[in-house]
C-alpha positions as CSV (number, residue, x, y, z in Angstrom):
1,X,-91.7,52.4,-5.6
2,X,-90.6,54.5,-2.3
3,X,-89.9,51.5,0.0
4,X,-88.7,48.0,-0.2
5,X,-87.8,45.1,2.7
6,X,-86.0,42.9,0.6
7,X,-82.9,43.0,-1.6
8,X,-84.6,40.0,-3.9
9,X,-87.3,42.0,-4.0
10,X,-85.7,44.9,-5.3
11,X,-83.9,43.1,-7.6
12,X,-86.9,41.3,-9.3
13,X,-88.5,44.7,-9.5
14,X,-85.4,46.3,-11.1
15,X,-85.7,43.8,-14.1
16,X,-89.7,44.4,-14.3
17,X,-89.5,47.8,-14.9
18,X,-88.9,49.1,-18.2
19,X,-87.0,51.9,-16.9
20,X,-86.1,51.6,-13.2
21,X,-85.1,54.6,-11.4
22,X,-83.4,54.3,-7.6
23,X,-82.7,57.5,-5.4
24,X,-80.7,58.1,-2.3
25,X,-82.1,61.4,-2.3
26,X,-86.0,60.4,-2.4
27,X,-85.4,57.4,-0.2
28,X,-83.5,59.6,2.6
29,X,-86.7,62.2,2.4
30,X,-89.3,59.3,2.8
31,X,-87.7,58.0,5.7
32,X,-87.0,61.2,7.4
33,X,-89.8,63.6,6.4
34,X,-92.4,61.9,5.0
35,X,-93.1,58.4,6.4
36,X,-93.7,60.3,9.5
37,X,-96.5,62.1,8.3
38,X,-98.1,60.1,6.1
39,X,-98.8,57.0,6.7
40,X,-99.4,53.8,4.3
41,X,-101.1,50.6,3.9
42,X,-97.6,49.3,3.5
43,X,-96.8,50.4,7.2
44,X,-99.5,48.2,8.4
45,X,-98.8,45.2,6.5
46,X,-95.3,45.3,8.4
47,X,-96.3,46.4,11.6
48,X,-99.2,43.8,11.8
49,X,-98.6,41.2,9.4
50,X,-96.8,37.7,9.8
51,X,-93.0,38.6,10.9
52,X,-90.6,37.9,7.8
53,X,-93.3,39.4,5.7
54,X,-91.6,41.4,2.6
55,X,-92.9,43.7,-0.5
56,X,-93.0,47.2,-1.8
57,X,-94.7,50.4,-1.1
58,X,-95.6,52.5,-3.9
59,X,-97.6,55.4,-5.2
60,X,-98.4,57.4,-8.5
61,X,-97.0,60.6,-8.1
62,X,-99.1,62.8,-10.2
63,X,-102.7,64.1,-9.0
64,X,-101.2,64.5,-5.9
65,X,-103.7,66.2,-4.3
66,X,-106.7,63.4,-5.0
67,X,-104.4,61.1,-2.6
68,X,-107.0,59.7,0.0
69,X,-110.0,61.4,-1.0
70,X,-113.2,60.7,-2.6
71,X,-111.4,61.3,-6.4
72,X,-108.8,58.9,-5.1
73,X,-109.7,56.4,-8.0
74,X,-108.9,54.7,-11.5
75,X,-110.5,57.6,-13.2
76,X,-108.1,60.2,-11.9
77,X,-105.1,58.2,-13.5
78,X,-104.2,58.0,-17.1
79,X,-105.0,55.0,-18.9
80,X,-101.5,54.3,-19.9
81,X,-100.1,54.7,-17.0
82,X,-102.7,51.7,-16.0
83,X,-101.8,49.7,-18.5
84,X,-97.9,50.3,-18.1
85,X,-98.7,49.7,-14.1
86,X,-100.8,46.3,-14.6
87,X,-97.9,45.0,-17.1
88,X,-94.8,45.4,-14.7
89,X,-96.8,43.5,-12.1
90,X,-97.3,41.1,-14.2
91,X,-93.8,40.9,-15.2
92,X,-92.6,41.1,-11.4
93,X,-95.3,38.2,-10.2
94,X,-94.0,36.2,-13.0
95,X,-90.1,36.2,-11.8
96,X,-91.2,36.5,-8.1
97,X,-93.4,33.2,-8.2
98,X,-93.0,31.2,-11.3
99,X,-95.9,29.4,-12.3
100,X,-94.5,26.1,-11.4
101,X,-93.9,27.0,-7.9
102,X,-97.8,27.4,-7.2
103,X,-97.3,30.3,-5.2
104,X,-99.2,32.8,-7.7
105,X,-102.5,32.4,-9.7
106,X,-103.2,34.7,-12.5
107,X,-106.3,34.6,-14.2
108,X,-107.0,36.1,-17.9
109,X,-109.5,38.9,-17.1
110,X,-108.8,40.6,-20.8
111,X,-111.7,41.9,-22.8
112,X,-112.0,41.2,-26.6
């Protein structure tokens, strides 16, 4: 994760991730280097989505250089990283929106 709206936000997804990891250091060179030139989907969600809309931006950071090109897919990231990906998802949907508040629908997609 290299940007967040929301201090809830940020919260929920410190206690989702198994190990979470903040920086002064990589924030500050985002926002002064590199969200200048290189712009994300997150941008436009902000820039062109409902005002008072909140979330996260973030990115794998290995393979690098596949970023935004036709090898820019599942197969060019290791399966555990995936698996450890899909998991704290699941555990930030779960504290963002419990199921009671209707707000989120997860469906079982797993295989045998």
């Amino acid at each position: 994760v290299f940007q967040c709206n929301s201090r809830r936000v940020a919260r929920i997804l410190g206690d989702a991730f198994l190990s979470p990891y903040g920086s002064v250091i990589g924030h500050e060179l985002f926002s002064g280097v590199l969200s200048k030139t290189a712009a994300t989907d997150y941008r436009t969600f902000l820039d062109f989505g409902p005002p008072g809309l909140v979330g996260f931006d973030s990115a794998f950071i290995g393979q690098g250089q596949v970023y935004h090109t036709a090898f820019d897919d599942s197969k060019h990231v290791p399966d555990e990283t995936l698996v450890l990906t899909g998991e704290t998802l699941l555990r930030f949907l779960r504290a963002a929106a419990p199921e009671s508040s209707g707000l989120v629908y997860l469906e079982d997609q797993g295989g045998d």
